[in-house]
N, CA, C and O atoms as a GROMACS GRO file, in nm:
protein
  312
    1UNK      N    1  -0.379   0.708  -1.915
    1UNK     CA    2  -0.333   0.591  -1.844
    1UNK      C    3  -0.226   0.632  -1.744
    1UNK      O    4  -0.143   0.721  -1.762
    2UNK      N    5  -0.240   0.548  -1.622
    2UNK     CA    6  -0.166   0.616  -1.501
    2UNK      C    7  -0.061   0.499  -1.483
    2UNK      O    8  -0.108   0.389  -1.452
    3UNK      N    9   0.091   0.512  -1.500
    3UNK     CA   10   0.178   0.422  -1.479
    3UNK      C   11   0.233   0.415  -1.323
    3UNK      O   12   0.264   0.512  -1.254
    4UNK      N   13   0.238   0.287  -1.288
    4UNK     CA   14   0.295   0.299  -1.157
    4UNK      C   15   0.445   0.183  -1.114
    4UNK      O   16   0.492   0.083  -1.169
    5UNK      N   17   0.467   0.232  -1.034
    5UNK     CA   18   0.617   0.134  -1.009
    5UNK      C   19   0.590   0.040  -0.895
    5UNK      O   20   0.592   0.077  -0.778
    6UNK      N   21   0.557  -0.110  -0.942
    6UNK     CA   22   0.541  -0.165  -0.882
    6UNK      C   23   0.589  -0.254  -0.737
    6UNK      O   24   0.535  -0.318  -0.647
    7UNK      N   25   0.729  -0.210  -0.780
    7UNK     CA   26   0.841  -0.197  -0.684
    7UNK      C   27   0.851  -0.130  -0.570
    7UNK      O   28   0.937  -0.144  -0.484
    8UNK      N   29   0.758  -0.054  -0.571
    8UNK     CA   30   0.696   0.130  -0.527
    8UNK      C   31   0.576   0.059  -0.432
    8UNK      O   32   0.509  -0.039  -0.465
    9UNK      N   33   0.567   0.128  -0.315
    9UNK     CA   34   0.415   0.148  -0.215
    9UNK      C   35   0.358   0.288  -0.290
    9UNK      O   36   0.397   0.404  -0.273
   10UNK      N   37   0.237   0.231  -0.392
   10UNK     CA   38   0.160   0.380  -0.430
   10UNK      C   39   0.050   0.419  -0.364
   10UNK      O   40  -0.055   0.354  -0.365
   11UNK      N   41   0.070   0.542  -0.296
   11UNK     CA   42  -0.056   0.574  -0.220
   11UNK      C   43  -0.129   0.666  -0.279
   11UNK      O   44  -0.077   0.749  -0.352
   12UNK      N   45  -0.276   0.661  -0.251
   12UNK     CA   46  -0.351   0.818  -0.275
   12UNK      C   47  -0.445   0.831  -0.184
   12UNK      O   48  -0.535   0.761  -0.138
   13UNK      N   49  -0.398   0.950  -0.166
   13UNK     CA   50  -0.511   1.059  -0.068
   13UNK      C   51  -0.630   1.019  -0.096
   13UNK      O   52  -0.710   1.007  -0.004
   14UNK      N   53  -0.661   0.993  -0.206
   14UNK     CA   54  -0.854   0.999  -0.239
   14UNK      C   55  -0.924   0.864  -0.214
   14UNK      O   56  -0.875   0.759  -0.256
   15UNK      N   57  -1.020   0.868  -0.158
   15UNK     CA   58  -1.112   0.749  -0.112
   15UNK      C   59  -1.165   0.650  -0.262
   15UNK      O   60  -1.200   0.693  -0.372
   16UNK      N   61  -1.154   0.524  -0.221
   16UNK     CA   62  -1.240   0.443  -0.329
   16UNK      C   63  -1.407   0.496  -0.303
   16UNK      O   64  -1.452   0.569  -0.216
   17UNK      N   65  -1.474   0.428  -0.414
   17UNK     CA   66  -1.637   0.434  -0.384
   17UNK      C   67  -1.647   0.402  -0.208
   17UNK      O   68  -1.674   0.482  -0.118
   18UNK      N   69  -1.622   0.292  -0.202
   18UNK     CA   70  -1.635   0.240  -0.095
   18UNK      C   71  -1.592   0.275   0.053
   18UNK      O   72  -1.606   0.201   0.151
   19UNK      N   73  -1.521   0.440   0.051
   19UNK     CA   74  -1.461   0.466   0.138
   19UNK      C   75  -1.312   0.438   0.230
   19UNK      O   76  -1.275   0.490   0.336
   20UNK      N   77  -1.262   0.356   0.160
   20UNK     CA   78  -1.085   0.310   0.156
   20UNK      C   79  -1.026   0.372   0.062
   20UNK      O   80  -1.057   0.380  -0.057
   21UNK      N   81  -0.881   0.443   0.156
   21UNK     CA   82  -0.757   0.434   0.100
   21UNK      C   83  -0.702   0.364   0.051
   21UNK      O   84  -0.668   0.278   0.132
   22UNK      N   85  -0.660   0.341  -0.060
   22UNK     CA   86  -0.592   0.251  -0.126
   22UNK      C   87  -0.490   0.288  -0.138
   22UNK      O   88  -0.458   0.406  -0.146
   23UNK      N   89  -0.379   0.140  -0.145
   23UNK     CA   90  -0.242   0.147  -0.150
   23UNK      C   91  -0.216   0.018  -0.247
   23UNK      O   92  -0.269  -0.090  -0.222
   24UNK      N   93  -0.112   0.044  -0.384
   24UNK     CA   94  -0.094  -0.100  -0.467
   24UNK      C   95   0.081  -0.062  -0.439
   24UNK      O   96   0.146   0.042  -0.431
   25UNK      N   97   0.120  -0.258  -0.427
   25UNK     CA   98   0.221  -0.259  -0.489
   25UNK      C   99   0.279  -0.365  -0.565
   25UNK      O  100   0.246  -0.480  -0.536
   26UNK      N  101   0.337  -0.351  -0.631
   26UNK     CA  102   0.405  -0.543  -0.672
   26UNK      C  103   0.418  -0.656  -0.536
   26UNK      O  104   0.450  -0.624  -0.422
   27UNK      N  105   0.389  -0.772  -0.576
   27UNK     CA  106   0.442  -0.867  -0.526
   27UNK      C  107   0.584  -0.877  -0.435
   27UNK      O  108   0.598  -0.868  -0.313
   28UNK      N  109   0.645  -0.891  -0.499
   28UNK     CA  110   0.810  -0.844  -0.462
   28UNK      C  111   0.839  -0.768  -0.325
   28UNK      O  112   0.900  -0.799  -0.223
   29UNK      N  113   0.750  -0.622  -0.378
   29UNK     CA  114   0.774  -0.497  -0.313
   29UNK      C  115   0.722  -0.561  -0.153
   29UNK      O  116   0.775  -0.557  -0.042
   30UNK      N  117   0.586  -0.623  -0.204
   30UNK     CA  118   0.471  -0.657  -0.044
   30UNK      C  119   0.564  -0.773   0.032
   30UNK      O  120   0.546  -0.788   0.153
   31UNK      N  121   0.643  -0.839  -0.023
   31UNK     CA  122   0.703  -0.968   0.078
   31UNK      C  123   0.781  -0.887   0.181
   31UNK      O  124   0.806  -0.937   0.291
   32UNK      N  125   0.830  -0.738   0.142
   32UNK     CA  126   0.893  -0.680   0.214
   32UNK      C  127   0.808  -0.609   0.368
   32UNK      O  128   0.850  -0.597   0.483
   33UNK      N  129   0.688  -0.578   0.313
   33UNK     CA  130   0.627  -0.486   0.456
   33UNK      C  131   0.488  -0.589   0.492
   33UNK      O  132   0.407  -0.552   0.577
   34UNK      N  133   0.468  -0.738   0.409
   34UNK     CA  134   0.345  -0.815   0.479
   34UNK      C  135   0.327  -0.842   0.632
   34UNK      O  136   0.215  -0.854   0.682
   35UNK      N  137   0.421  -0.848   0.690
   35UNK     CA  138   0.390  -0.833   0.811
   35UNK      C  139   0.376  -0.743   0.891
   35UNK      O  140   0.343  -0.763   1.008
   36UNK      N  141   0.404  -0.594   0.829
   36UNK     CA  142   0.353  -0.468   0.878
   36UNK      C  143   0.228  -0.433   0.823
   36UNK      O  144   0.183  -0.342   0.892
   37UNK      N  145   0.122  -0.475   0.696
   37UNK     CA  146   0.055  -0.484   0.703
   37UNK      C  147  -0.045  -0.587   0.770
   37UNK      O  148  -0.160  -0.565   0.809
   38UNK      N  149   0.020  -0.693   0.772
   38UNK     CA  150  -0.064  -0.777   0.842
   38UNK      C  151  -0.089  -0.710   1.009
   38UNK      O  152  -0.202  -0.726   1.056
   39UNK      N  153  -0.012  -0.657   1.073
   39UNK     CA  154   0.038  -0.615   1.202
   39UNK      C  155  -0.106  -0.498   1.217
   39UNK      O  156  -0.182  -0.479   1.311
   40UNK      N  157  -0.099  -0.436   1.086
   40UNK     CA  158  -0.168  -0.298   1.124
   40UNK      C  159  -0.320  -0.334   1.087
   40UNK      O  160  -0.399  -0.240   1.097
   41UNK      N  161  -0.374  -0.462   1.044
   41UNK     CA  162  -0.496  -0.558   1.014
   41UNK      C  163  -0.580  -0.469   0.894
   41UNK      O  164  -0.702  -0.457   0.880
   42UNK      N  165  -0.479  -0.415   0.820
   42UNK     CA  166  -0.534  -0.364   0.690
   42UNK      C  167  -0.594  -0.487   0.568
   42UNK      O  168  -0.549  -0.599   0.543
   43UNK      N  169  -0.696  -0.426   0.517
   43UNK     CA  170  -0.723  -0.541   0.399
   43UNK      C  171  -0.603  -0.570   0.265
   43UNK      O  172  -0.532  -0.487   0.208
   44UNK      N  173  -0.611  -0.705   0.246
   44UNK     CA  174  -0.514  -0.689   0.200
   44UNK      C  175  -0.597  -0.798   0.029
   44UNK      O  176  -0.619  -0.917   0.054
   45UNK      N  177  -0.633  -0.753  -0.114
   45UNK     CA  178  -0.661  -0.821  -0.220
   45UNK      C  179  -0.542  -0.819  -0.340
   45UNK      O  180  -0.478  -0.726  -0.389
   46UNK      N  181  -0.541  -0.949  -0.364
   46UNK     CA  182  -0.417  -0.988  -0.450
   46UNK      C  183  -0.477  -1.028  -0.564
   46UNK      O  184  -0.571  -1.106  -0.568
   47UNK      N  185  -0.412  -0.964  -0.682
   47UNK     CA  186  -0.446  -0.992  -0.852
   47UNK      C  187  -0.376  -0.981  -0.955
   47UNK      O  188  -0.349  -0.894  -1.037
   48UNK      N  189  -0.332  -1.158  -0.924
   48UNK     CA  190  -0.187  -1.144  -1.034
   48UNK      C  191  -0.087  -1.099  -0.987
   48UNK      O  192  -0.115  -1.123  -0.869
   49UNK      N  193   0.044  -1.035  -0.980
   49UNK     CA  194   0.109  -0.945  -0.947
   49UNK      C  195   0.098  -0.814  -0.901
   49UNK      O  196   0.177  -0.719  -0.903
   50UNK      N  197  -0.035  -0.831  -0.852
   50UNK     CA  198  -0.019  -0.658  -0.799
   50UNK      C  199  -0.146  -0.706  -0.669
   50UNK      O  200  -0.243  -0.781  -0.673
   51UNK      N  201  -0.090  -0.629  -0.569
   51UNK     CA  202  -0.121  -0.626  -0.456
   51UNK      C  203  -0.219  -0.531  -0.410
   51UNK      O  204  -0.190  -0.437  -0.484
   52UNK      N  205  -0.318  -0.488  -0.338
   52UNK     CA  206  -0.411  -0.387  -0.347
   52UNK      C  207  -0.446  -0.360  -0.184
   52UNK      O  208  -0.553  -0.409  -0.148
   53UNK      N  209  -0.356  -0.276  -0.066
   53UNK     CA  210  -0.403  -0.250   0.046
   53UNK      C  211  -0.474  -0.191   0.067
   53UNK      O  212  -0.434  -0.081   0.030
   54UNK      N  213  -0.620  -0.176   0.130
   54UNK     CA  214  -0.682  -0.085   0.145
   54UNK      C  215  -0.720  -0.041   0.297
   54UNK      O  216  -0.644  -0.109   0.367
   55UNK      N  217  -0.785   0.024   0.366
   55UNK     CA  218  -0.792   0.114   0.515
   55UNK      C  219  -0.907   0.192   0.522
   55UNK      O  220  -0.957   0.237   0.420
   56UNK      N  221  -0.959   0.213   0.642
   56UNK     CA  222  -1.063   0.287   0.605
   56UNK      C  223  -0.990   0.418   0.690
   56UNK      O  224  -1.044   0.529   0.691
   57UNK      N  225  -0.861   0.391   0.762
   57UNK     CA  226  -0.846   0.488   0.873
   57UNK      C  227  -0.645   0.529   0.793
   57UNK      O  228  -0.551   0.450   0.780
   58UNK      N  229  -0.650   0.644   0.765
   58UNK     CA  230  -0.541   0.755   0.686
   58UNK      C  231  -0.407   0.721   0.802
   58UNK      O  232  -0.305   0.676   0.751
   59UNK      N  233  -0.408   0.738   0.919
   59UNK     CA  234  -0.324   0.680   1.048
   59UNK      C  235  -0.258   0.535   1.025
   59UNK      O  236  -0.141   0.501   1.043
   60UNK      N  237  -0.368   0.461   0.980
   60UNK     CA  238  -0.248   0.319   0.949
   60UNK      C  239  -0.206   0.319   0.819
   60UNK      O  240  -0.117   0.236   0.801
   61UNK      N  241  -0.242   0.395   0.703
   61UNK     CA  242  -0.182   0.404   0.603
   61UNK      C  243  -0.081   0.460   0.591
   61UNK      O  244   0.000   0.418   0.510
   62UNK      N  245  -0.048   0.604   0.689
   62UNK     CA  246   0.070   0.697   0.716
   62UNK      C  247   0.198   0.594   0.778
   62UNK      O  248   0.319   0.595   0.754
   63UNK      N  249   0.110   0.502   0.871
   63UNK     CA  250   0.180   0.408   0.930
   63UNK      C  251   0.294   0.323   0.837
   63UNK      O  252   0.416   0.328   0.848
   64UNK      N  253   0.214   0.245   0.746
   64UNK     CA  254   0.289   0.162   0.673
   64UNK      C  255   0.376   0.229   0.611
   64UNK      O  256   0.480   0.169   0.583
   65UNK      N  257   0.365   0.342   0.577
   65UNK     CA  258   0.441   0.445   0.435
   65UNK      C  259   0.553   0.452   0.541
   65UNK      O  260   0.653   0.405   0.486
   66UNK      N  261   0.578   0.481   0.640
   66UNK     CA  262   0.679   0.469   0.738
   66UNK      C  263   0.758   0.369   0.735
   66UNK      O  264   0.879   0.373   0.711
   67UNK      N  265   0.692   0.275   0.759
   67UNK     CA  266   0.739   0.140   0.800
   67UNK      C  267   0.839   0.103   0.633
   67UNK      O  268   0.961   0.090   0.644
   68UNK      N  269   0.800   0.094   0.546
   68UNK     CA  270   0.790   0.107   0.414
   68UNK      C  271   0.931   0.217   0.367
   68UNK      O  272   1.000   0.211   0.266
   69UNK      N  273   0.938   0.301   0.466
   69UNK     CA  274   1.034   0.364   0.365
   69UNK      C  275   1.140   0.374   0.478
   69UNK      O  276   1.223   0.460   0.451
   70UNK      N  277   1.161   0.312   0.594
   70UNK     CA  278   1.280   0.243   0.675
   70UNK      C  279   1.330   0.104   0.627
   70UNK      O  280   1.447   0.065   0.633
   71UNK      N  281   1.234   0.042   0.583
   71UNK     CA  282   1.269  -0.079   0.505
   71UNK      C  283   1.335  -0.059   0.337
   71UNK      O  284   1.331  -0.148   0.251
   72UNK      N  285   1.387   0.060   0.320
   72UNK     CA  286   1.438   0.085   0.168
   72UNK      C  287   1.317   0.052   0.080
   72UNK      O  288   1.338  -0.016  -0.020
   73UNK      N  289   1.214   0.085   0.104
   73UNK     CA  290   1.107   0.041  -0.039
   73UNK      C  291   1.068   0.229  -0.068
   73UNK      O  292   1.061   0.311   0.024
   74UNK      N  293   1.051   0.255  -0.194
   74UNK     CA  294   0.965   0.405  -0.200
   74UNK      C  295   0.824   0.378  -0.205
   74UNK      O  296   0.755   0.283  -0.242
   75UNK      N  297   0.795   0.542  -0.135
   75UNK     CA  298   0.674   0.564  -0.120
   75UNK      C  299   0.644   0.629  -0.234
   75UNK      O  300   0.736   0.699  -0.276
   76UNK      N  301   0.527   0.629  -0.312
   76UNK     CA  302   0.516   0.746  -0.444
   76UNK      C  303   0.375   0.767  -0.372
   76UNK      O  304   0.309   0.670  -0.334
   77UNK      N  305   0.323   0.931  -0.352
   77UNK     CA  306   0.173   0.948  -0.279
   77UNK      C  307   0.151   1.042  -0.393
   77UNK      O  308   0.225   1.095  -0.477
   78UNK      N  309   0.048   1.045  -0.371
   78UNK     CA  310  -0.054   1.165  -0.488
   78UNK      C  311  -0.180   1.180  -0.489
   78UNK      O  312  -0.232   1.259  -0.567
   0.00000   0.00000   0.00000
């Protein structure tokens, strides 16, 4: 089982089935960069408390992790 900090933008390098990067974070964490994702027209699925960005293009994901960690939120990638 893989624990994550929801507080946290978690990224990973590796593609879903479907060919998206995925990025989760808490609720909380997303009120902070929603309009930088909204900005960068990434998908964005919500479940419960946890947030699920996904991309098909690594450039707007690098993007947000930016945006994201000028705004005091951490990035955790892996």
């Amino acid at each position: 089982m893989v624990k994550m900090d929801l507080n946290s933008l978690n990224i990973s390098r590796k593609k879903d089935p479907q060919g998206f990067y995925v990025a989760i974070i808490g609720r909380e964490g997303a009120a902070v960069i929603i309009d930088a994702v909204e900005e960068l027209g990434l998908d964005i699925e919500r479940s419960g408390d946890i947030i699920v960005i996904r991309s098909k293009s690594w450039a707007k994901l690098t993007s947000l992790m930016l945006r994201a960690k000028t705004r005091g939120l951490r990035v955790i990638y892996g």
